[in-house]
C-alpha positions, 0 to 999 in steps of 0.5 A, a space after each residue: 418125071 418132067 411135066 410141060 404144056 403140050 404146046 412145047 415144040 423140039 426147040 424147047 425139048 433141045 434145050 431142055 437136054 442141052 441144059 441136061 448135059 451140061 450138068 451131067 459134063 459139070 458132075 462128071 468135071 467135078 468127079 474128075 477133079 483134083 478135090 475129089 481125087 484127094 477126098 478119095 485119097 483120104 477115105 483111103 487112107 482113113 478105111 472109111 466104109 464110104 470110098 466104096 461108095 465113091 469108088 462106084 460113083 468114080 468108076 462110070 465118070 471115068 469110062 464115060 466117053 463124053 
């Protein structure tokens, strides 16, 4: 939970989620990526138990409509 002086006003609110968004934007490029996709493609070919994993992190970034 995130805590802040009760004096902080909806610029500082803004900003807060506005840094919020990036991350999540730099997650889900991340996620989308090439290096991601190739780790994937060796879980695969491996039979890990961990693409299962990967694959539920996959599936919400590429149905995101951000």
């Amino acid at each position: 939970m995130r805590k802040e002086a009760d004096d902080v006003g909806p610029k500082a609110e803004l900003d807060h989620w506005k840094k919020r968004m990036a991350k999540f934007n730099s997650l889900l490029d991340q996620i989308k990526g090439t290096e991601c996709k190739a780790v994937v493609g060796v879980l695969h070919a491996a039979k890990s138990k961990l693409l299962k994993v990967c694959l539920i992190l996959e599936v919400p970034a590429r149905s995101s409509c951000f």
